[in-house]
Biopython code that builds the backbone (N, CA, C, O; Angstrom):
import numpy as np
from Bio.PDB.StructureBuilder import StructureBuilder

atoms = [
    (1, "UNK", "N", (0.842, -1.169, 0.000)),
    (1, "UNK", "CA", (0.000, 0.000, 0.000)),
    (1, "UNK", "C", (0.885, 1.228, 0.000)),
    (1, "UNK", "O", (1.754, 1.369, 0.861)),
    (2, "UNK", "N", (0.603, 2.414, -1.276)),
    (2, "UNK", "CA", (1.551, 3.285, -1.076)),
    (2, "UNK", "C", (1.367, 4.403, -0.111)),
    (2, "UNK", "O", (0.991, 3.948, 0.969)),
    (3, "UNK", "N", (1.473, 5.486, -0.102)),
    (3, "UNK", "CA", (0.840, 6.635, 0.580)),
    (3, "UNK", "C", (-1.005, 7.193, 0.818)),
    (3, "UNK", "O", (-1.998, 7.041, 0.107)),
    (4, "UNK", "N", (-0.869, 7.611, 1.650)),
    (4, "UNK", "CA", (-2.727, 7.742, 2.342)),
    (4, "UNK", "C", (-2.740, 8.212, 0.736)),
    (4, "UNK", "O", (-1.836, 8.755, 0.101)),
    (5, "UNK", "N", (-4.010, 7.835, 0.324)),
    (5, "UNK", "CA", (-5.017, 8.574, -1.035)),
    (5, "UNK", "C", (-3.917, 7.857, -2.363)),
    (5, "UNK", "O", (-4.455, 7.603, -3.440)),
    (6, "UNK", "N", (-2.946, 7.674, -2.250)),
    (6, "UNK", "CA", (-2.057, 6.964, -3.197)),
    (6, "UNK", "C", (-2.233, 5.105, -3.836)),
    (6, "UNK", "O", (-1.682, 4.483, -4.745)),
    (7, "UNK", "N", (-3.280, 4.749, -2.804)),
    (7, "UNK", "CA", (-2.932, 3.092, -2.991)),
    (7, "UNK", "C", (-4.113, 3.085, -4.280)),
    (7, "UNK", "O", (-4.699, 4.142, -4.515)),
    (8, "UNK", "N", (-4.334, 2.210, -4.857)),
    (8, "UNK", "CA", (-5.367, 1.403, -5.818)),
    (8, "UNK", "C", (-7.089, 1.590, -5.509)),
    (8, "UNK", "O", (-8.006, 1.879, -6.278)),
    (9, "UNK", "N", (-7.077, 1.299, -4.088)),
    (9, "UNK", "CA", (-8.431, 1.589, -3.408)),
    (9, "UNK", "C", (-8.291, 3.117, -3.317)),
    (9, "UNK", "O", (-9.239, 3.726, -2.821)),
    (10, "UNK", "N", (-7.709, 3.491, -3.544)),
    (10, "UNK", "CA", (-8.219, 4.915, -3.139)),
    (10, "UNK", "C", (-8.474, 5.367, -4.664)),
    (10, "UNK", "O", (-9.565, 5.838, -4.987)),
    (11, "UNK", "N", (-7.411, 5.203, -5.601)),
    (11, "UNK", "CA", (-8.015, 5.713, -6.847)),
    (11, "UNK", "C", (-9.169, 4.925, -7.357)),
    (11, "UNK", "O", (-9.982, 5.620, -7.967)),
    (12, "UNK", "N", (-9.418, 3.848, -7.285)),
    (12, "UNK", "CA", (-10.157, 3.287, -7.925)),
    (12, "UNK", "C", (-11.908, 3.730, -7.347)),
    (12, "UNK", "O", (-12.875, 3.718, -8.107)),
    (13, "UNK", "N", (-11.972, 4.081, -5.922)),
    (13, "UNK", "CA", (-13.062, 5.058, -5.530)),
    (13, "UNK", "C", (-13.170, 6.428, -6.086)),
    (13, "UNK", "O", (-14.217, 6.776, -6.633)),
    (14, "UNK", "N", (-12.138, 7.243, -5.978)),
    (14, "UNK", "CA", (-12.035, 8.394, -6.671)),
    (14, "UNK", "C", (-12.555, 7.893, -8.245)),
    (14, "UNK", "O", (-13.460, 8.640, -8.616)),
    (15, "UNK", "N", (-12.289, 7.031, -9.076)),
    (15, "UNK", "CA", (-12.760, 7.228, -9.997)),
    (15, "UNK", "C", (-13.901, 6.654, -10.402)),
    (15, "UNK", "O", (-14.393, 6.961, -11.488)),
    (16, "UNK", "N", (-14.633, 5.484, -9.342)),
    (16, "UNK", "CA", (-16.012, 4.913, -9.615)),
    (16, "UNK", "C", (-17.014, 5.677, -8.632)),
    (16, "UNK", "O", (-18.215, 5.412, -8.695)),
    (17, "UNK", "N", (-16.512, 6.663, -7.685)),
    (17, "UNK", "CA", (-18.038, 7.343, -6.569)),
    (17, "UNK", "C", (-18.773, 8.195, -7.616)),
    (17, "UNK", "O", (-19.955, 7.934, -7.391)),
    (18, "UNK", "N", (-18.737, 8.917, -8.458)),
    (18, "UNK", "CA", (-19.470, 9.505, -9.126)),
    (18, "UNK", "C", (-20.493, 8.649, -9.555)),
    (18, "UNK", "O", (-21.657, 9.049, -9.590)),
    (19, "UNK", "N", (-20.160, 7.440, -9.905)),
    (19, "UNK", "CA", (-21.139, 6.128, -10.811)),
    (19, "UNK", "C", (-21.665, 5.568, -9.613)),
    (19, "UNK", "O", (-22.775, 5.034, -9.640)),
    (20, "UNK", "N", (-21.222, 5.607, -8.918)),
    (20, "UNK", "CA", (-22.268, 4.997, -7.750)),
    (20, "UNK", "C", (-23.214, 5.710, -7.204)),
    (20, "UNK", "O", (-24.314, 5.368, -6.769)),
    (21, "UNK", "N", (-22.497, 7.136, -7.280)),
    (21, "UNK", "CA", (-23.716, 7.758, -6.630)),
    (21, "UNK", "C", (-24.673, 7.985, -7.374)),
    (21, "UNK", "O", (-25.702, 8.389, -6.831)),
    (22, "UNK", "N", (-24.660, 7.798, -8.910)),
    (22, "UNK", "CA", (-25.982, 8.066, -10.079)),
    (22, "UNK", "C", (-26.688, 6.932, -9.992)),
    (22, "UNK", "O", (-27.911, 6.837, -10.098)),
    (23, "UNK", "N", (-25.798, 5.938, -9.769)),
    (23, "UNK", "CA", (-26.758, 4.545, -9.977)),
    (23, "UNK", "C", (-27.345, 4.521, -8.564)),
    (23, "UNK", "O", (-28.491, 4.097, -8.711)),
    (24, "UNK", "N", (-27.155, 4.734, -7.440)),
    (24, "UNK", "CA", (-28.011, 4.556, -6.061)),
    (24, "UNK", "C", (-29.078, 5.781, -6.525)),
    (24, "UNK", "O", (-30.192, 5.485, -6.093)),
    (25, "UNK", "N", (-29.106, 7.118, -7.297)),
    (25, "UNK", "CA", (-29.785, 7.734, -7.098)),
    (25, "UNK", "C", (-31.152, 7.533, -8.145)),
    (25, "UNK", "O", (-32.330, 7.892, -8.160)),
    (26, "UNK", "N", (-30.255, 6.757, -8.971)),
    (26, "UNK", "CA", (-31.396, 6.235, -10.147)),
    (26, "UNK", "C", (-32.907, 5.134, -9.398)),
    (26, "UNK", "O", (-33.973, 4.614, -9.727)),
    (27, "UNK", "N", (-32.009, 5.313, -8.262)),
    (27, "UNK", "CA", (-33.979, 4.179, -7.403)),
    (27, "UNK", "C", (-34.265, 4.771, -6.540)),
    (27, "UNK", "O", (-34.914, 4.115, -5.725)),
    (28, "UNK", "N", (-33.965, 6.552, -6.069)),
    (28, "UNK", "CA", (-34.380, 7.031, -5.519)),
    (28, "UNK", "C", (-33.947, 8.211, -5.041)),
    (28, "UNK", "O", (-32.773, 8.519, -4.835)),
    (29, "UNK", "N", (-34.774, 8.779, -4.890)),
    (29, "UNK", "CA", (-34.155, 10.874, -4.343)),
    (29, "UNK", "C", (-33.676, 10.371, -2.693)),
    (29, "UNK", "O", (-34.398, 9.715, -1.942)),
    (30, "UNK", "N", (-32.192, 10.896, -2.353)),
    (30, "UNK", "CA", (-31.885, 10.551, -0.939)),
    (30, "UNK", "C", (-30.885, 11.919, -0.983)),
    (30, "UNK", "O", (-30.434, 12.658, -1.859)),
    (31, "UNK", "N", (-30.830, 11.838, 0.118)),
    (31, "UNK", "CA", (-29.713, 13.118, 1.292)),
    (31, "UNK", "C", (-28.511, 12.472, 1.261)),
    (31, "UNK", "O", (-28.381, 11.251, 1.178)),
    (32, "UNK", "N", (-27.225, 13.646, 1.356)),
    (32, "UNK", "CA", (-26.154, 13.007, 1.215)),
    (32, "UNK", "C", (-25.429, 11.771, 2.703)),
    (32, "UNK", "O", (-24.301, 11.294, 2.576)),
    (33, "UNK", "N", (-26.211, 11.488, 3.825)),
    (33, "UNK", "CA", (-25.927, 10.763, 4.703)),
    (33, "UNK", "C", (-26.695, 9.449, 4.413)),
    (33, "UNK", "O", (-26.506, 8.429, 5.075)),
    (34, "UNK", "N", (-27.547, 9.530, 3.414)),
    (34, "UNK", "CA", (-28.484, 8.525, 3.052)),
    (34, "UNK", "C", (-27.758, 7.873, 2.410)),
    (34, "UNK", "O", (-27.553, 6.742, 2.850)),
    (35, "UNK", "N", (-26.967, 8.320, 0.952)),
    (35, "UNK", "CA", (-26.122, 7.953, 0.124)),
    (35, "UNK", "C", (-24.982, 7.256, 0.471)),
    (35, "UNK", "O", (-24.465, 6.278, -0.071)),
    (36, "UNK", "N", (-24.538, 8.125, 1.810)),
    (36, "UNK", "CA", (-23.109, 7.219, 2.468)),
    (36, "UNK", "C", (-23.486, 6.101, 2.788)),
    (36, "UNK", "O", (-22.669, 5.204, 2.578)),
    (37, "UNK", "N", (-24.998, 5.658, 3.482)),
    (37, "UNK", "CA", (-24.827, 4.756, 3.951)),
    (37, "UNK", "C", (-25.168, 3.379, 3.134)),
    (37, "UNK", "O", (-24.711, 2.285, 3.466)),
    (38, "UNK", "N", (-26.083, 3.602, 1.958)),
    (38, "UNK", "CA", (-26.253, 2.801, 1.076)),
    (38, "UNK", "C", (-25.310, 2.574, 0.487)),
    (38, "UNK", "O", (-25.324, 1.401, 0.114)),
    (39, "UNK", "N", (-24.177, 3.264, 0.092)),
    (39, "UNK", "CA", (-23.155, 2.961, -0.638)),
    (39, "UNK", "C", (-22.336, 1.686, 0.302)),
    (39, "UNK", "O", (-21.700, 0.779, -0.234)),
    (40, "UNK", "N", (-22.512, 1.847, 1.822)),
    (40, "UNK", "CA", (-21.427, 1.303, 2.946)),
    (40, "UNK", "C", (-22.606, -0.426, 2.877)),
    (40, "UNK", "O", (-22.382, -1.631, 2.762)),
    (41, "UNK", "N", (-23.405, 0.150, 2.975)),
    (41, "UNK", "CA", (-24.743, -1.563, 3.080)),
    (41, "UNK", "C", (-24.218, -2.139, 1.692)),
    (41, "UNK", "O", (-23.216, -2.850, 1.611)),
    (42, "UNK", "N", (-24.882, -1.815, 0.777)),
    (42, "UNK", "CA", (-24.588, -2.438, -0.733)),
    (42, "UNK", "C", (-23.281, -2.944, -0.769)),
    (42, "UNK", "O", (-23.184, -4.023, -1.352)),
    (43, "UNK", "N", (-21.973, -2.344, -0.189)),
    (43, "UNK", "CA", (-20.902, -3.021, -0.459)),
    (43, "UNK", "C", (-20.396, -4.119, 0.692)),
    (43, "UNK", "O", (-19.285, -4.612, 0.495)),
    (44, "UNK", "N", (-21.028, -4.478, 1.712)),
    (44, "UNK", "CA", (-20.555, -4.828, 2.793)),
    (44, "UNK", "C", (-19.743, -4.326, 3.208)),
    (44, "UNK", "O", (-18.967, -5.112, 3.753)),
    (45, "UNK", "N", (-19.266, -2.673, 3.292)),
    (45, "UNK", "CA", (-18.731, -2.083, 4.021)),
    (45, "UNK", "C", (-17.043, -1.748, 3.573)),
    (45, "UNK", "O", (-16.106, -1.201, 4.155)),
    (46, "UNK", "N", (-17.265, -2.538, 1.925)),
    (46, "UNK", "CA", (-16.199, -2.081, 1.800)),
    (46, "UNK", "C", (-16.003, -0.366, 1.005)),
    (46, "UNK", "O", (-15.053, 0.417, 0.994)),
    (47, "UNK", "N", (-17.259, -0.309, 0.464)),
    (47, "UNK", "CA", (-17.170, 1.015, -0.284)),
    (47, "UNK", "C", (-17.586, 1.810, 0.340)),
    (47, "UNK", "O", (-18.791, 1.642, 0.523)),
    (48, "UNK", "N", (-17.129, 2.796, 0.876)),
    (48, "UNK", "CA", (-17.369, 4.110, 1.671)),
    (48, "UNK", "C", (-16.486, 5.241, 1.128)),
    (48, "UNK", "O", (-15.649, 4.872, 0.304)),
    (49, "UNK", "N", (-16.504, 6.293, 1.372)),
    (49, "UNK", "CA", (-16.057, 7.712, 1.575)),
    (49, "UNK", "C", (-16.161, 8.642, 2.522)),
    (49, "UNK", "O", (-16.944, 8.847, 3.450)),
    (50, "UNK", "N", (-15.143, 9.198, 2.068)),
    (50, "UNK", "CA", (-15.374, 10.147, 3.643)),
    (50, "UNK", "C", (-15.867, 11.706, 3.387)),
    (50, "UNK", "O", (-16.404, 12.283, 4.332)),
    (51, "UNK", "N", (-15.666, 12.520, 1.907)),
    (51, "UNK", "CA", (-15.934, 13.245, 1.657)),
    (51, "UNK", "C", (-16.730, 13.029, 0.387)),
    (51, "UNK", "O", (-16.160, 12.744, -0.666)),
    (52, "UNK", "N", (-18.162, 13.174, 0.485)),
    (52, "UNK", "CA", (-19.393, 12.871, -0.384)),
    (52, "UNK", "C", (-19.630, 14.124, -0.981)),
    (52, "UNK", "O", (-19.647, 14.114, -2.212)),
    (53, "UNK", "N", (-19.913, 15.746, -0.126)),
    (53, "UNK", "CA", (-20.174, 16.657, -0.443)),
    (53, "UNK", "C", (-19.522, 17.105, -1.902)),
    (53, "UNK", "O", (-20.167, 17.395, -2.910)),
    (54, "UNK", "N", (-18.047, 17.088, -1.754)),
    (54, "UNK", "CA", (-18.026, 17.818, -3.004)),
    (54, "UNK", "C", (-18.007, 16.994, -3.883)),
    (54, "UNK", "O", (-17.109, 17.563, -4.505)),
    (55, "UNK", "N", (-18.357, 15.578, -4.877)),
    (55, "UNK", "CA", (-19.090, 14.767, -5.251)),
    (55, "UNK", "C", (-20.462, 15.229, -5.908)),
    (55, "UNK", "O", (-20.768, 15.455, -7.078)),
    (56, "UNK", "N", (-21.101, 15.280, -4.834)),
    (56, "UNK", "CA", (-22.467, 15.703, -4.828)),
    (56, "UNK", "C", (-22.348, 17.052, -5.815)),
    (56, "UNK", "O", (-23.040, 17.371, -6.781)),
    (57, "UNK", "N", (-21.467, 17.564, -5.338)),
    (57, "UNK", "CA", (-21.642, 19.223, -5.847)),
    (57, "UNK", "C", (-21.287, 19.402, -7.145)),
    (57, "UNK", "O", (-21.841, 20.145, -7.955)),
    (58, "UNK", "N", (-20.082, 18.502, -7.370)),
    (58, "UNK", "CA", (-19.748, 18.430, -9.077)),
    (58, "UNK", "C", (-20.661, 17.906, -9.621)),
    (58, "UNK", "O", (-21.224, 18.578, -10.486)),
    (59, "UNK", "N", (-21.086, 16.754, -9.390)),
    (59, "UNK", "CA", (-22.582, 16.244, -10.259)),
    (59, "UNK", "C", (-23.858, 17.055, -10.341)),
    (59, "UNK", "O", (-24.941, 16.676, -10.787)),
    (60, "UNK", "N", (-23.532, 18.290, -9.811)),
    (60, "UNK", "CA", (-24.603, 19.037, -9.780)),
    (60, "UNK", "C", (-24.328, 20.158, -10.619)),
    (60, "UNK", "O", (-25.260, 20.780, -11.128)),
    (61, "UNK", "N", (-23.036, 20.504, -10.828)),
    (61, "UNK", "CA", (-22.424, 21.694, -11.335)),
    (61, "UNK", "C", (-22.547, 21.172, -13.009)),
    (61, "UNK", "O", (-22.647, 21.930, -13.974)),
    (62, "UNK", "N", (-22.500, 19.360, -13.058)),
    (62, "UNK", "CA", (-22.315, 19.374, -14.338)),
    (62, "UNK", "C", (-23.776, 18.806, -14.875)),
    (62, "UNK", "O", (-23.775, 18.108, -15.889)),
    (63, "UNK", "N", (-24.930, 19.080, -14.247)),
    (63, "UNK", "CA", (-26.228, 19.043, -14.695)),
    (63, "UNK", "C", (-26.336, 17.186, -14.193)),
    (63, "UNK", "O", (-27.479, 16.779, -14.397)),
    (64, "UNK", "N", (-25.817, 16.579, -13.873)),
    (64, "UNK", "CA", (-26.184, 14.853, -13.487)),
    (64, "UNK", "C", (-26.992, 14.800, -12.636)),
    (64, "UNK", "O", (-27.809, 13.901, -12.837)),
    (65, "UNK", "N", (-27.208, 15.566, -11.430)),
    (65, "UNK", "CA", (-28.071, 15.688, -10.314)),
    (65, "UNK", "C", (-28.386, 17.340, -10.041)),
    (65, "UNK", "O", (-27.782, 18.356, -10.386)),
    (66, "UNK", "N", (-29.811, 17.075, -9.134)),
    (66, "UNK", "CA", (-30.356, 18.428, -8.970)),
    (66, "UNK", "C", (-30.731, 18.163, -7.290)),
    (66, "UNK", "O", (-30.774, 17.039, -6.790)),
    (67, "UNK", "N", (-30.984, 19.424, -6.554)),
    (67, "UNK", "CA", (-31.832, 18.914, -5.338)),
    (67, "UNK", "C", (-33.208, 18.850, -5.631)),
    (67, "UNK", "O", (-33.791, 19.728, -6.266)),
    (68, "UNK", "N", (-33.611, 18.086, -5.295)),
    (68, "UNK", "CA", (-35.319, 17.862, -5.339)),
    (68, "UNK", "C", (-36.176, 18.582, -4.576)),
    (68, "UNK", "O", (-37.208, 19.122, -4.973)),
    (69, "UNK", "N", (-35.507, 18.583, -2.895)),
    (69, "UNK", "CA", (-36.108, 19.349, -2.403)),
    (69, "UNK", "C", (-35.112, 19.555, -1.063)),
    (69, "UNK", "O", (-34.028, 18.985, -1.191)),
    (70, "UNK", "N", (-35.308, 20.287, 0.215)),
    (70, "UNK", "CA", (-34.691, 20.795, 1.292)),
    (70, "UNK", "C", (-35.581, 20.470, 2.362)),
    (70, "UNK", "O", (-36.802, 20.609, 2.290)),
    (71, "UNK", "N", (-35.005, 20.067, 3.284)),
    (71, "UNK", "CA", (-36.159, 19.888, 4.591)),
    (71, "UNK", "C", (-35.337, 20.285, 5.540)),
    (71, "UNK", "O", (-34.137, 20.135, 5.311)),
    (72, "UNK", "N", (-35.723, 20.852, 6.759)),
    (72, "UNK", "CA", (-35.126, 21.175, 7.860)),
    (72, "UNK", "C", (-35.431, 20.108, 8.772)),
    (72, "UNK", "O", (-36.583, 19.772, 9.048)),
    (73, "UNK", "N", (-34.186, 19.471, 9.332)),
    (73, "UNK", "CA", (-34.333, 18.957, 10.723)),
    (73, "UNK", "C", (-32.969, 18.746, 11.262)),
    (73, "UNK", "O", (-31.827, 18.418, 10.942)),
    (74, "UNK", "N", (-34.017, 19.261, 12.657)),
    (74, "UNK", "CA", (-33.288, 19.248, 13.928)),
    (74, "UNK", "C", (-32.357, 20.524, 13.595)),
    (74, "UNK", "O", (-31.324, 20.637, 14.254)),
    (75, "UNK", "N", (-32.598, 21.303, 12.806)),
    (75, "UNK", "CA", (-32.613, 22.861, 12.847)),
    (75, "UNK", "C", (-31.434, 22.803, 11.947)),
    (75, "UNK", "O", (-30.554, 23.658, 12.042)),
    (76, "UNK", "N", (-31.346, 21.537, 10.802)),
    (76, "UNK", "CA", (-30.418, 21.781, 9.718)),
    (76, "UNK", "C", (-31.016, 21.189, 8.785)),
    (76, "UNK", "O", (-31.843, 20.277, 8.800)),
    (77, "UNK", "N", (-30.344, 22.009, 7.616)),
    (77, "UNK", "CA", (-30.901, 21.590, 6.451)),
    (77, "UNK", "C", (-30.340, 20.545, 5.736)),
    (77, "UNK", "O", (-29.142, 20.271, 5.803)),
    (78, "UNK", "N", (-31.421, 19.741, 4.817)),
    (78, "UNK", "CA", (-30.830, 18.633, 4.329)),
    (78, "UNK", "C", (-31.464, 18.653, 3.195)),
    (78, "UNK", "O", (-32.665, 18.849, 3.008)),
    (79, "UNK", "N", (-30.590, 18.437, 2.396)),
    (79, "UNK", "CA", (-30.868, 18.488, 0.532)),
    (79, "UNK", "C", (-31.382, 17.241, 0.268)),
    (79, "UNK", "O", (-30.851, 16.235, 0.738)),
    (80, "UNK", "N", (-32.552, 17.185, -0.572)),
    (80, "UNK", "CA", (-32.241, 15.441, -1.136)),
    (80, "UNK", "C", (-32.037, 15.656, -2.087)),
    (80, "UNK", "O", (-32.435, 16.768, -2.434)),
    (81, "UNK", "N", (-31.300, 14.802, -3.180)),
    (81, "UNK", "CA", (-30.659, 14.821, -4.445)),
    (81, "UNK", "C", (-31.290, 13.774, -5.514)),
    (81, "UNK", "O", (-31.475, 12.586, -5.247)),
    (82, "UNK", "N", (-31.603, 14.396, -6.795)),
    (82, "UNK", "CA", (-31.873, 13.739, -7.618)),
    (82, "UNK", "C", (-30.891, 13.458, -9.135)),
    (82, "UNK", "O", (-30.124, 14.283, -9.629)),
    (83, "UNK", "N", (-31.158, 12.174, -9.623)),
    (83, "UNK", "CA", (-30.553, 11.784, -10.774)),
    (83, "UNK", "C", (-31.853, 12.610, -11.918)),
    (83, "UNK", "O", (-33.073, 12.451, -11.925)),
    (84, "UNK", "N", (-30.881, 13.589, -12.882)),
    (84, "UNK", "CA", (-31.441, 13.973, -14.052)),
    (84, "UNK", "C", (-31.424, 13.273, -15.523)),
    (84, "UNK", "O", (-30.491, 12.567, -15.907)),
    (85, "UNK", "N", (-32.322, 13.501, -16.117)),
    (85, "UNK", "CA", (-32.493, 12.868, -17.437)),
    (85, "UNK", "C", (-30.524, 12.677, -18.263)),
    (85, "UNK", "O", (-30.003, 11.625, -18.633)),
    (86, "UNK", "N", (-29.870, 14.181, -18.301)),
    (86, "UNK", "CA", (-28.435, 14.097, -18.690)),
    (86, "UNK", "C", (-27.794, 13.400, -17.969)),
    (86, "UNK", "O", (-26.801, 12.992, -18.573)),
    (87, "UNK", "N", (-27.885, 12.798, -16.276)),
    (87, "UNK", "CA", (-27.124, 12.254, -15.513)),
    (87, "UNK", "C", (-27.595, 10.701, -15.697)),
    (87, "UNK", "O", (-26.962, 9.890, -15.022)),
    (88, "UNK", "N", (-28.725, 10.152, -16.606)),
    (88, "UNK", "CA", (-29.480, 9.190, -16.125)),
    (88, "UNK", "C", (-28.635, 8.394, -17.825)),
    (88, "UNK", "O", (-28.611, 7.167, -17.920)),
    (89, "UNK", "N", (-28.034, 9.280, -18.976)),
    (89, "UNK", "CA", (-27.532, 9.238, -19.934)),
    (89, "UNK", "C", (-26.358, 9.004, -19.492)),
    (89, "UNK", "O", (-25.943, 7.854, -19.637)),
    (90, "UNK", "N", (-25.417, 10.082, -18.780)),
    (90, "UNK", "CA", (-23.877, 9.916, -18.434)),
    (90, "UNK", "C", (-23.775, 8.676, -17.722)),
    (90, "UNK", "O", (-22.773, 8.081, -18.116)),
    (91, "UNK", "N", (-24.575, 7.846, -16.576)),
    (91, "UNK", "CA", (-24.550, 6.853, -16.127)),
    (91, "UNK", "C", (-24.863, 5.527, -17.143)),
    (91, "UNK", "O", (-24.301, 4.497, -16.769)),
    (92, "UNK", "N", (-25.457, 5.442, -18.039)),
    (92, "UNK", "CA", (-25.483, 4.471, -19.035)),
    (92, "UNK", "C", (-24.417, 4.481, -19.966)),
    (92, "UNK", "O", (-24.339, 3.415, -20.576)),
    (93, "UNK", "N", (-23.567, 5.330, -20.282)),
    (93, "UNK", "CA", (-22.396, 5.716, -21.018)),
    (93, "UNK", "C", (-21.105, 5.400, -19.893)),
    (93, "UNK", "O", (-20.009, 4.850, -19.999)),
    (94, "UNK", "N", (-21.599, 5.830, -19.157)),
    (94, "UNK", "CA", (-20.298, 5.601, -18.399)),
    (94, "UNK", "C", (-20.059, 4.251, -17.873)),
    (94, "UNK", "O", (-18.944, 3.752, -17.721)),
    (95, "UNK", "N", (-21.625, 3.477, -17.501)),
    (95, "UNK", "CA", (-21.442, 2.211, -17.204)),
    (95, "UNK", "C", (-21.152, 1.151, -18.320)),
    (95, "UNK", "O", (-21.099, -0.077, -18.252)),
    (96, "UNK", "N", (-20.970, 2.066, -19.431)),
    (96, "UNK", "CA", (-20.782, 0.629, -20.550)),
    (96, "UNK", "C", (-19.598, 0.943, -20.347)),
    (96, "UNK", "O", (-19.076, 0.195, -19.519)),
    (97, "UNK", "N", (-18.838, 1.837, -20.795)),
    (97, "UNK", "CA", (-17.289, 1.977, -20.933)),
    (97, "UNK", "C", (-16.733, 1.613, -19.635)),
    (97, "UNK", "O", (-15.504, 1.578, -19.703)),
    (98, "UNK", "N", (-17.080, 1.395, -18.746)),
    (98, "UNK", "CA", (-16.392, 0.422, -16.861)),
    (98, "UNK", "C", (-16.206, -0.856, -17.640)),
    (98, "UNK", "O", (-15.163, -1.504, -17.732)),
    (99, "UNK", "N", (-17.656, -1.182, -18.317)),
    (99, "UNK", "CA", (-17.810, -2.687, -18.853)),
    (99, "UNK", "C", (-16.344, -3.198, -19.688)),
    (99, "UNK", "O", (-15.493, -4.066, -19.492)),
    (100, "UNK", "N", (-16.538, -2.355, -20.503)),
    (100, "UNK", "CA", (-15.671, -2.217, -21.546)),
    (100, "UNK", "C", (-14.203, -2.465, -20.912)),
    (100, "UNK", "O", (-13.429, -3.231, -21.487)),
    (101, "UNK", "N", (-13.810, -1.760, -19.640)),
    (101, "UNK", "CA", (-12.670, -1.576, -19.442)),
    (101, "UNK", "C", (-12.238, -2.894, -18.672)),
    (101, "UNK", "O", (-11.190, -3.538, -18.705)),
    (102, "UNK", "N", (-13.358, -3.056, -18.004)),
    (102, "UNK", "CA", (-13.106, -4.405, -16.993)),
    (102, "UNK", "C", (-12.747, -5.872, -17.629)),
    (102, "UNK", "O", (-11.717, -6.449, -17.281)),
    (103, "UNK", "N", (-13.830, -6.556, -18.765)),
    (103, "UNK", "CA", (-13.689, -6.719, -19.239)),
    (103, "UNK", "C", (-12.449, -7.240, -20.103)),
    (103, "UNK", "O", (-12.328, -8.448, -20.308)),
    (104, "UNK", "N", (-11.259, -6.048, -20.754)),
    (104, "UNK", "CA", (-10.235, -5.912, -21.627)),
    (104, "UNK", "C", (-9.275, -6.085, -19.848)),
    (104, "UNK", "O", (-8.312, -6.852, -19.855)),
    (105, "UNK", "N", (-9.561, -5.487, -18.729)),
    (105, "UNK", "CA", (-8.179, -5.845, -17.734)),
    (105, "UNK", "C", (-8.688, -7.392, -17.527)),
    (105, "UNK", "O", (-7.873, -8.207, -17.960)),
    (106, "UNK", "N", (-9.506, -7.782, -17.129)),
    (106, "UNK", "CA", (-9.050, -9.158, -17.109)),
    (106, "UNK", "C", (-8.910, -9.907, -18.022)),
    (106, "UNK", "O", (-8.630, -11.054, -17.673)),
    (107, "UNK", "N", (-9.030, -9.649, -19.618)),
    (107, "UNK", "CA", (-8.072, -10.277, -20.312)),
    (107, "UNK", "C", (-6.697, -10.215, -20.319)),
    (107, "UNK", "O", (-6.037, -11.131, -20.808)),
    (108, "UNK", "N", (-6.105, -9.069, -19.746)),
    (108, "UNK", "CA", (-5.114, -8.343, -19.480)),
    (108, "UNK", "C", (-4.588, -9.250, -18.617)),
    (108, "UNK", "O", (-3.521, -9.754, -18.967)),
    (109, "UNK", "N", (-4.965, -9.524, -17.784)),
    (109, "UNK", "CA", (-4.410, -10.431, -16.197)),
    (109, "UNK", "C", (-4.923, -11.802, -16.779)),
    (109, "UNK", "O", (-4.624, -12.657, -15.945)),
    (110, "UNK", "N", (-5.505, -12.325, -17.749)),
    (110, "UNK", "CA", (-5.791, -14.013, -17.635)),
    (110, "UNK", "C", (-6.642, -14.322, -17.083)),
    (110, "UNK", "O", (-6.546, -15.435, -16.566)),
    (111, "UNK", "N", (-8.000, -13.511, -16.859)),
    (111, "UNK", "CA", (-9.046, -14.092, -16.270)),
    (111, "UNK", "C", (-10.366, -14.104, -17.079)),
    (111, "UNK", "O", (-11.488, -14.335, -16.629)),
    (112, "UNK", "N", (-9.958, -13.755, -18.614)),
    (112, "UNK", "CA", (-11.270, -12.869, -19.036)),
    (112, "UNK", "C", (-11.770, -13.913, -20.578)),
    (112, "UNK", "O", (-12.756, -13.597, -21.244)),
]
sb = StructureBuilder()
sb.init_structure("model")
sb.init_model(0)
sb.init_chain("A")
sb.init_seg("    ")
for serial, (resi, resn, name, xyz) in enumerate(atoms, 1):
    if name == "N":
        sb.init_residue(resn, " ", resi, " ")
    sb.init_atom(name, np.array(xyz, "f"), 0.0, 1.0, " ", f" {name:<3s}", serial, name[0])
structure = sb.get_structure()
């Protein structure tokens, strides 16, 4: 394992949390503590993050997700987030080309 944020698991989250978070949002509008934790259940705990927010915020900046709506509790606000029609596209594009890639590495390694 090389340096904190340097090993394999760390890039390889950095470059699949965006796709996870479209595909968890594609079955439903949730808050970003909602998201952490489905992401942590669905994987048995191996897929987590620690910083979701700015995530959230780029997929929002680049039209993939919107907030749906805001609710206050317990005297803070909480966004829920939705997957958009362009984000519901970038996630079908993006999940073929994972396919694609996965796929060609384990032919790569002898498993494919």
């Amino acid at each position: 394992m090389g340096e904190a944020g340097h090993d394999f698991v760390s890039y390889y989250k950095r470059a699949t949390s965006p796709l996870v978070v479209l595909r968890l949002l594609r079955d439903r509008v949730m808050y970003g503590y909602e998201i952490s934790q489905a992401m942590k259940e669905k994987s048995g705990g191996r897929f987590t993050i620690a910083v979701l927010y700015p995530i959230l915020y780029r997929l929002e900046e680049q039209g993939y997700i919107r907030v749906d709506r805001t609710e206050v509790v317990h005297n803070r606000a909480r966004s829920y987030y939705a997957i958009t029609p362009a984000g519901q596209t970038h996630l079908e594009q993006a999940l073929g080309e994972y396919k694609e890639m996965h796929q060609a590495f384990a032919a790569l390694i002898g498993e494919g």
